[in-house]
C-alpha positions in Angstrom: 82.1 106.6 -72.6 85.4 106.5 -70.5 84.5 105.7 -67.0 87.1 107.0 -64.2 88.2 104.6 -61.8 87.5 105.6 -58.3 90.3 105.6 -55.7 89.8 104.9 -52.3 91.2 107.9 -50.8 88.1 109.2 -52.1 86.3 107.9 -49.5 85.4 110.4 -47.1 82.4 111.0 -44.5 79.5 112.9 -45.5 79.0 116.3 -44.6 75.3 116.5 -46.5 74.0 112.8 -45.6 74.6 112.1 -42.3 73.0 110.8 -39.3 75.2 109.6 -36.8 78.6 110.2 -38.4 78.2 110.5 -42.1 79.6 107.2 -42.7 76.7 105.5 -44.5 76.5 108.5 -46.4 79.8 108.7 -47.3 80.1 105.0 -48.7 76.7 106.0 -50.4 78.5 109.1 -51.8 81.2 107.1 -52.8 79.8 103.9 -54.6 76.3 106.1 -55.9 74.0 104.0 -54.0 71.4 105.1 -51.4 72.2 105.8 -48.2 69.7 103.6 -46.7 71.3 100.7 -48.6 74.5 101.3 -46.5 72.4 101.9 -43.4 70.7 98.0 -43.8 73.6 96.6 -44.1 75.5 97.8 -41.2 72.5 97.4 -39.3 71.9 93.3 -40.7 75.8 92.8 -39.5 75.3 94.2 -36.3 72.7 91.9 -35.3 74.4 88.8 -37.1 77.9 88.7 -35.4 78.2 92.1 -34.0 80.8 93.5 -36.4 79.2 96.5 -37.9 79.2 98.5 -34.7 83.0 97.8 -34.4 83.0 98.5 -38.1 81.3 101.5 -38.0 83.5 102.8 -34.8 86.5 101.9 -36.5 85.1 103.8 -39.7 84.4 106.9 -37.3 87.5 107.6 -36.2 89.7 106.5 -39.0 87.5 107.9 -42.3 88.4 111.2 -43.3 86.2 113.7 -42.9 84.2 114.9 -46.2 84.7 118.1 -47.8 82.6 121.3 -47.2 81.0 122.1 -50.7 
């Protein structure tokens, strides 16, 4: 079995799983892990040094939004 490599403009925001901006849900889309995963994480850096709110803002504004389906 041939698996495709995935390219990162690929990586868009979430139109189905999405809470605040469909960002966790994209990265979840992208990588095929849970959304919650992503959620912990960004959650765990923002309490450690603060960087996944400016992560996640950055992410916002910059990340392409996902296609309707």
């Amino acid at each position: 079995m041939v698996e495709r490599k995935k390219n990162l403009n690929e990586l868009r925001k979430s139109v189905r799983d999405k809470n605040i901006a469909g960002i966790c849900g994209g990265f979840a889309e992208y990588t095929n892990t849970p959304s919650w995963l992503w959620r912990v994480i960004f959650l765990i850096s923002l309490f450690i040094s603060g960087l996944g709110l400016i992560a996640y803002i950055i992410l916002w504004f910059y990340m392409p939004a996902g296609r309707k389906q």
